[in-house]
N, C-alpha and C positions, 0 to 999 in steps of 0.2 A: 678408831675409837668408837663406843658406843655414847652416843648425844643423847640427851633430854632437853629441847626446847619447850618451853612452859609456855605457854598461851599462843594459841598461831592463832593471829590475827594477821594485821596489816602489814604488819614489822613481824612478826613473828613466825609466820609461814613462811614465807618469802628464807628469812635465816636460815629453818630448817632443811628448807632444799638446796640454800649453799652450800651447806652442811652434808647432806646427801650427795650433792653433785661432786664432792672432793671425795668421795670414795667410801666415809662414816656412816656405818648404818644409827639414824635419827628415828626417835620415838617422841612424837609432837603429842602433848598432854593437853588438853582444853578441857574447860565444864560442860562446851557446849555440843550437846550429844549430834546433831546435825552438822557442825562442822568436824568434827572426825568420821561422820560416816563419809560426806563426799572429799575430805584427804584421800582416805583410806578406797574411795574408789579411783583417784587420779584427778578429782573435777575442782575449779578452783572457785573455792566457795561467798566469793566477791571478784567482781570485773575489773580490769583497768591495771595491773599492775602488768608491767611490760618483760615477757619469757617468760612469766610464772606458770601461765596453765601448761607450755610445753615441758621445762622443765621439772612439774610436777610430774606430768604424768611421766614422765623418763625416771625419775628417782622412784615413784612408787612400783610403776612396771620392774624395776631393777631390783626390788624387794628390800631399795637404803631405807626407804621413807617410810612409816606408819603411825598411826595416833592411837590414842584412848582418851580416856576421863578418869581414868584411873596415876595422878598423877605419881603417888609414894610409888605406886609398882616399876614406873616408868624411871623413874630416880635411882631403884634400887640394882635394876640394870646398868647403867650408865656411868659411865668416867666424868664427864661432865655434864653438868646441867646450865642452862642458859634460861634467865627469866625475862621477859617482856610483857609481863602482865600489866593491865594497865592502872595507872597510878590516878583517881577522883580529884580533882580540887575542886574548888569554888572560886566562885568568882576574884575572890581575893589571895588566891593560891595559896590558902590554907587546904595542906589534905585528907583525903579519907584514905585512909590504909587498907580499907576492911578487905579489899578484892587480894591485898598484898599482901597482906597477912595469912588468908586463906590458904594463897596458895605456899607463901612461904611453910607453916605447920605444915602440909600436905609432903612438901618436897623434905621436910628436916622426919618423916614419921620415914623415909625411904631412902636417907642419906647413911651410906658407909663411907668407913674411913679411906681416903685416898680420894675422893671425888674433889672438883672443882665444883662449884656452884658462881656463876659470874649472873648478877645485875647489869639491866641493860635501860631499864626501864627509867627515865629520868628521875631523880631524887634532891630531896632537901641535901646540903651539906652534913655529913656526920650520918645518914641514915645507916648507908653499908656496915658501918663498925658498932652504931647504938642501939639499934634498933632487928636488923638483922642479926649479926653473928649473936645476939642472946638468945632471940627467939629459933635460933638453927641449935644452936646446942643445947637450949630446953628440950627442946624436942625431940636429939638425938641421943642425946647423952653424949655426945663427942665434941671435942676441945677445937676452936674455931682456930688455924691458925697452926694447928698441932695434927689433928687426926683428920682434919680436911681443908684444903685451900677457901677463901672468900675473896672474889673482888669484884668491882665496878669497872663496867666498859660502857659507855654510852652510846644509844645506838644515835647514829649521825646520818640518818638518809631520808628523804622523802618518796611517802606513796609514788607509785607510780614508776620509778627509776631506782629502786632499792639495790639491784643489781649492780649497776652503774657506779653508782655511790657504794656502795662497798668496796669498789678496784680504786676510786676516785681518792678516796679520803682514810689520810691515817687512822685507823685503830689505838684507841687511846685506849689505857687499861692502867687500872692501880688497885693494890690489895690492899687488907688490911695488916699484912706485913712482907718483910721480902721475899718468901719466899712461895706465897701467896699471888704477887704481883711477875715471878718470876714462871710461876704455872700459868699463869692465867695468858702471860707476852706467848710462852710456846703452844699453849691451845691455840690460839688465835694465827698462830705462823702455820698452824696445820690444817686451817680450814676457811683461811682466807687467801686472794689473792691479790695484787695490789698494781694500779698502773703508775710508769714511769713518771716523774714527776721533777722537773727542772728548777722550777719554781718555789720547791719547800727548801726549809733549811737543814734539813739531812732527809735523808732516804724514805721514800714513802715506803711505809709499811707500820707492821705496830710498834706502839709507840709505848715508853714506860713512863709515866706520870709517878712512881713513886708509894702514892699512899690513893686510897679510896677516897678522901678527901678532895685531894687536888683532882681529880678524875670525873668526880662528881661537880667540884666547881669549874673545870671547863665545859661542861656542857651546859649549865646554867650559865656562864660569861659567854659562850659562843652566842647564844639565842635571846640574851639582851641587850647582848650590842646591837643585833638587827633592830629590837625595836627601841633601843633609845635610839639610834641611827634614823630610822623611819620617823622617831618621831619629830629629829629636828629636822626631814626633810616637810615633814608635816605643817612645819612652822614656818618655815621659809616658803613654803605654797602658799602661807595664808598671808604671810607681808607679803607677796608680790600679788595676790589679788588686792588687796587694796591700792598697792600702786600700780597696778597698771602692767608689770612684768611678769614674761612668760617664764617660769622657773626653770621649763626642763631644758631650755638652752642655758638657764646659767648653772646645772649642774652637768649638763653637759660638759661647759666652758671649763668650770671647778674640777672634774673628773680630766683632764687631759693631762694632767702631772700626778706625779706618782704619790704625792701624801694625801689626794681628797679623794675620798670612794661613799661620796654623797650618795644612797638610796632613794629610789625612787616612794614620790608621794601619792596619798589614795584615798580612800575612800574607808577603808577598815583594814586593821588585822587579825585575822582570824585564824582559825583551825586551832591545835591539841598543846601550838608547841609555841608561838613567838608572844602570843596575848597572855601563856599562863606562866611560865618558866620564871620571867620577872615579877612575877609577884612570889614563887617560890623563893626567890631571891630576895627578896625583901621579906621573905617570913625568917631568913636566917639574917639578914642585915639591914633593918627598920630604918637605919640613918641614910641609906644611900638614895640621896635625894632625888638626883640628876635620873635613876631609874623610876622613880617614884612619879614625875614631872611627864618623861617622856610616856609613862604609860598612860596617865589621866591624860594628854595630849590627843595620842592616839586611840581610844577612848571615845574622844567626843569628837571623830570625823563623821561617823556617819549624822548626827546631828546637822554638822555644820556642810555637810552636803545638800541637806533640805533646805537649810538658809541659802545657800545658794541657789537654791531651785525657787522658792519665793519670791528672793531678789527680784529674779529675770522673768518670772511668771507673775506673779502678784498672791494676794489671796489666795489660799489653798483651802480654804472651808468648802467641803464638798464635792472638791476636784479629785476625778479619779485619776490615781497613779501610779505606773507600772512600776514595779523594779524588776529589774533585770538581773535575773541571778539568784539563787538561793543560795549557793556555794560557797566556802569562805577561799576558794580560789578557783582560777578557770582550770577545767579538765577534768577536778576531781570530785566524784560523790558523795560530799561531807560538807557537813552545816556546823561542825564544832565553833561555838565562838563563831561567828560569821558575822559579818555585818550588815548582814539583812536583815535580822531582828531589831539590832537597832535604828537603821534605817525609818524599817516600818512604825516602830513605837514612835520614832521622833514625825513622820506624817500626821498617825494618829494625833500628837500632839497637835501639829498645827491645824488639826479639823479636815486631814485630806483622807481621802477615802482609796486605800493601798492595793494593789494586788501583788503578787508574785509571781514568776514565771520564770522557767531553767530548762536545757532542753537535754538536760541528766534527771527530771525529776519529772515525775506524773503529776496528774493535781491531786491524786488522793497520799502519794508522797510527800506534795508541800503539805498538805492537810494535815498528815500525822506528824508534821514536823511543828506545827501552830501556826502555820503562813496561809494567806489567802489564797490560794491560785486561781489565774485570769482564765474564765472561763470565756472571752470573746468582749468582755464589754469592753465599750469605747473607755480609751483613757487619752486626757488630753496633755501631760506631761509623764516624762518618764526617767528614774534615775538608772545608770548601769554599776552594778556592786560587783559582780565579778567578769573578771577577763578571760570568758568562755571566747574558745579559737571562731565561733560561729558569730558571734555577735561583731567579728570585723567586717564581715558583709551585709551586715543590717544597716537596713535605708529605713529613708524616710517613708517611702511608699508601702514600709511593713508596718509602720503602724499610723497609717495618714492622717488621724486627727491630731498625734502631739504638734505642740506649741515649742514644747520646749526639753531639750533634754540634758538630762548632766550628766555626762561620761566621769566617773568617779576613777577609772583607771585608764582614763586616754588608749580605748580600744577602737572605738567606732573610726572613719574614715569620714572626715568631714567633708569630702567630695559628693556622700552619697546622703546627706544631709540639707541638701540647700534649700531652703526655706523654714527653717527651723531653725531656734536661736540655741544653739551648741555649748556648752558651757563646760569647762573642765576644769579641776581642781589646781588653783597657782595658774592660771591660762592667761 
């Protein structure tokens, strides 16, 4: 087949070389004229995702793989098109279309009859069918459903292991009719591949969800059950700091039979996809309370991390305070939603005077991010916001004046902490 993946980014790069490496020559479409120049030389234009730079350059040396900016041209080649552009919200996961929409006109000015066009990009319920197929067949003059396939497949993998997760996890896919939904199962049987799986209730591979609809509401149900999940593990950290009980032996305990898969508690949730999704979710279903609760919950930890940090410290007026971390997870180079920002605001509040520091980010990185970074001054208490693999061997002796620290996601090694008063969230 000839492919058009629509925005190679993080998710979207990574696709197209899936997509190359099964045999289909891919023509990866971006605005961004510097990431298609270094596609289009083999060089992968962001660190850290794991096989991609080899794999790239094997797909582009092999002449599967290429890009432009030119997205209608790229469209107008191509059997299928595959979009991952990225979808704006706000805070309140109300979104901004304006990036989706771009590209959506762009792909509908180079759409002929017989293409697929599959959505990958997480969406409100109802967008694929109300909002797309109108604006594709404005633009194309062709019958959505009739002179070309439309459906929604959500992509289900995290930076860093996109690969992995691709073999890992069924391929969900639903059109906006059947025969839409039935294009869209065989594209996907042709350019994916999937690992044995004992564990699922039929066969890993892709899967038919039916309509765009349901396809669209499982990916928004997958990624609020994590955070309502987190956030009553959230809650049950905060009654057993009051009494006295260490939480992660009793979700341990809780987790040894097959109906409790208790989550672990923290400090923040962050990045693109578990702090925004439930609020998309609640812009299509305003009643659903119990998502509503757990997300104001998880919301206000990095707050109540400071309060913890006061507790056991006292007065924070003036005191300087490291956090540990700008990432809204260890490993990965992303501040999306993170909970460092709130972190630092909720210091600010109490009069403590914050720094930053990540050992993925420079200080003129944290700088452009709006975080302070610890240019060497003494701090005498410190919180840890992400669970960078490096901060399991931080001692005390790396930063000898703290008093006091609070490990926000139980990383540190309280072996190498003795004389400092250790403090972790439900401890």
């Amino acid at each position: 087949m000839n492919i058009c993946v629509v925005a190679l980014g993080k998710i979207g790069l990574p696709l197209a070389v899936q997509f190359a490496a099964k045999g289909h020559r891919v023509i990866g479409a971006d605005v961004n004229e510097k990431v298609v120049e270094l596609v289009n030389a083999g060089t992968e234009p962001f660190p850290g995702e794991f096989d991609l730079d080899r794999l790239l350059k094997e797909t582009v040396g092999a002449g599967l793989l290429t890009a432009t900016t030119d997205t209608a041209a790229a469209v107008a080649e191509s059997d299928a098109v595959v979009v991952v552009v990225p979808l704006f919200v706000d805070a309140e996961g109300v979104p901004d279309f304006g990036w989706m929409d771009a590209a959506t006109k762009a792909i509908a000015a180079g759409l002929k009859p017989g293409t697929l066009v599959s959505y990958e990009t997480t969406l409100p319920v109802g967008t694929t069918r109300d909002r797309w197929a109108p604006m594709l067949a404005e633009g194309s003059g062709l019958t959505p459903g009739e002179d070309f396939h439309l459906v929604f497949s959500p992509e289900r993998v995290l930076t860093g292991r996109v690969f992995a997760d691709l073999r890992r996890y069924p391929k969900l896919v639903g059109g906006i009719d059947e025969a839409s939904t039935a294009r869209g199962v065989a594209f996907y049987e042709q350019v994916l591949d999937f690992d044995v799986r004992e564990d699922l209730p039929r066969p890993n591979g892709v899967w038919d969800l039916g309509t765009s609809e349901a396809s669209e509401m499982a990916k928004l149900a997958e990624t609020t059950y994590r955070d309502v999940n987190i956030g009553l593990a959230n809650q049950f950290a905060r009654f057993a700091d009051k009494t006295g009980i260490d939480v992660k032996k009793v979700i341990e305990a809780c987790n040894s039979q097959p109906y409790s898969h208790i989550h672990q508690p923290g400090i923040a949730v962050g990045g693109h996809c578990i702090p925004i999704y439930p609020r998309m979710y609640l812009w299509n279903d305003p009643e659903a309370t119990v998502v509503r609760s757990a997300r104001e919950a998880n919301a206000a930890m990095p707050s109540y991390a400071v309060d913890l940090l006061a507790a056991a410290y006292g007065d924070l007026t003036g005191v300087n305070v490291l956090v540990l971390g700008a990432a809204y997870r260890g490993g990965v180079k992303e501040t999306a939603f993170s909970g460092v920002y709130g972190t630092v605001e909720a210091l600010k509040e109490r009069g403590a005077v914050p720094f930053v520091s990540d050992p993925m980010y420079t200080a003129d990185e944290l700088t452009a991010h709006g975080l302070p970074p610890h240019a060497g001054e003494t701090v005498t208490a410190a919180i840890l916001q992400a669970d960078h693999a490096e901060y399991r061997e931080l001692a005390a002796a790396d930063l000898p004046d703290v008093r006091v620290l609070v490990d926000g996601r139980r990383t540190t090694d309280p072996a190498r902490w003795e004389g400092v008063r250790r403090v972790v969230i439900g401890g």
